[in-house]
N, C-alpha and C positions, 0 to 999 in steps of 0.2 A: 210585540208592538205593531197597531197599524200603520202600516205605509200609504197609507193614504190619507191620513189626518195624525202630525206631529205637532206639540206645543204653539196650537192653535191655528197652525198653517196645514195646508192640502197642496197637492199639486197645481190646484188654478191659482194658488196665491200668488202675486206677484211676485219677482224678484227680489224685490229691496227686502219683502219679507222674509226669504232665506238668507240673503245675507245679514241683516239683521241678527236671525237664530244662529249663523254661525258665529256672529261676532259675540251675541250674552253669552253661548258653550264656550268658548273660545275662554272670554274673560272669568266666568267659573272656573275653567280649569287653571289659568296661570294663579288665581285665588286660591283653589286647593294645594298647590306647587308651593305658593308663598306668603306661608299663614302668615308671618313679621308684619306683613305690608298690605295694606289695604286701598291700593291705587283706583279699581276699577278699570275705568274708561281715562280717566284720569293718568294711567301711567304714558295714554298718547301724546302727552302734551312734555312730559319728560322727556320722551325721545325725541320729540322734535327740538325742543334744548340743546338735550345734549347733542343730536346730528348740524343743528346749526348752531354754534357758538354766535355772543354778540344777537341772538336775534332779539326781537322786541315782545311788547306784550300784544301789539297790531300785529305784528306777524302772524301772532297766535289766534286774535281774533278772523283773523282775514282767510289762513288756513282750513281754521274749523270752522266756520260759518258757525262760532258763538259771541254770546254779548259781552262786552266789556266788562260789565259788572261780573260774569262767571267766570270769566279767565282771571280776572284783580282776584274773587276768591281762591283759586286754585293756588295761584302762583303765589299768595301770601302764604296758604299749607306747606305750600313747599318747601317756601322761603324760613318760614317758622319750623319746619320738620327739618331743615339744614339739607334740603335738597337741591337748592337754587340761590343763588346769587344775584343783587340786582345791583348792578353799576351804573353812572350818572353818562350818557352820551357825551363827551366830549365835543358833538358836532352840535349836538340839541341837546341841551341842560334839559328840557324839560321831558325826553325821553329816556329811560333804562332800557339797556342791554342787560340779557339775561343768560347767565351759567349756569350749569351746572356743579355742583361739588364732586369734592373727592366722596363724599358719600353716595352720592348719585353714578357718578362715574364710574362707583363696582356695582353697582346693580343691573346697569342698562344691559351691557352683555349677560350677566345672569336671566335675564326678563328676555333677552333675544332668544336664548337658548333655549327656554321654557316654552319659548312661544313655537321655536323651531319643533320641538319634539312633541308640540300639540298637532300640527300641522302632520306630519309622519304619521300619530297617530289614526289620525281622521283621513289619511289617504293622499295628503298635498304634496306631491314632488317634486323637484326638479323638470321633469317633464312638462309640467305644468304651467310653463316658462309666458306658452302664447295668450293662454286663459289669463294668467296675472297678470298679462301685460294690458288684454282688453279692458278688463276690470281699473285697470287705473286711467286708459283712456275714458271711460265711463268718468270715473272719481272725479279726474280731471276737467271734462265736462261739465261736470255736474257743478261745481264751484268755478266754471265762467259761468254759468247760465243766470247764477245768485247774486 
């Protein structure tokens, strides 16, 4: 392989371009791991469920910097696949709060795990602690800026 031009990136490409490539490897690989399930990109929006219980479907949009209209579809898959729950706000009738299921609920750690031992193998360790933390500064930034 040349090292000097990968999956259409080279060394001048900017960054978001490598991250980007780590993130489709990334998701190939927990896709080979987990032939059942064909989440994608999509199983980010499950973990954020289930890490914040009660959240919304604005939460979701506001998060990912997507449209309303693509998060209403996901979260219907889900909800139809019996991986989410949508309850009536008790504060706001006209918003849902969204769960997780017990179906989802054994996945998410299965889907952590897969992800963790993608990481190992690609080199990302614990050490690694200051680099992730910039990169979410970054992250972080980048969804004030939007």
């Amino acid at each position: 392989m040349d090292n000097e031009s990968f999956q259409a990136i080279n060394k001048d490409s900017p960054l978001i371009a490598w991250i980007h490539n780590i993130s489709l490897n990334q998701q190939k690989y927990m896709k080979s791991k987990i032939k059942d399930y064909d989440f994608g990109h999509d199983v980010r929006f499950l973990m954020f469920i289930y890490d914040n219980p009660d959240c919304s479907q604005e939460d979701l949009v506001n998060m990912f910097a997507q449209s309303k209209g693509n998060i209403a579809k996901i979260l219907k898959k889900f909800e139809d696949d019996g991986f989410i729950e949508r309850n009536v706000n008790s504060q706001n009738r006209r918003k849902y709060m969204l769960n997780t299921t017990d179906k989802a609920n054994e996945l998410v750690p299965k889907f952590r795990k897969i992800s963790k031992e993608w990481e190992l193998e690609v080199g990302i360790t614990d050490e690694d602690w200051e680099f992730k933390k910039r990169l979410e500064e970054i992250a972080i930034r980048g969804m004030e800026i939007i």
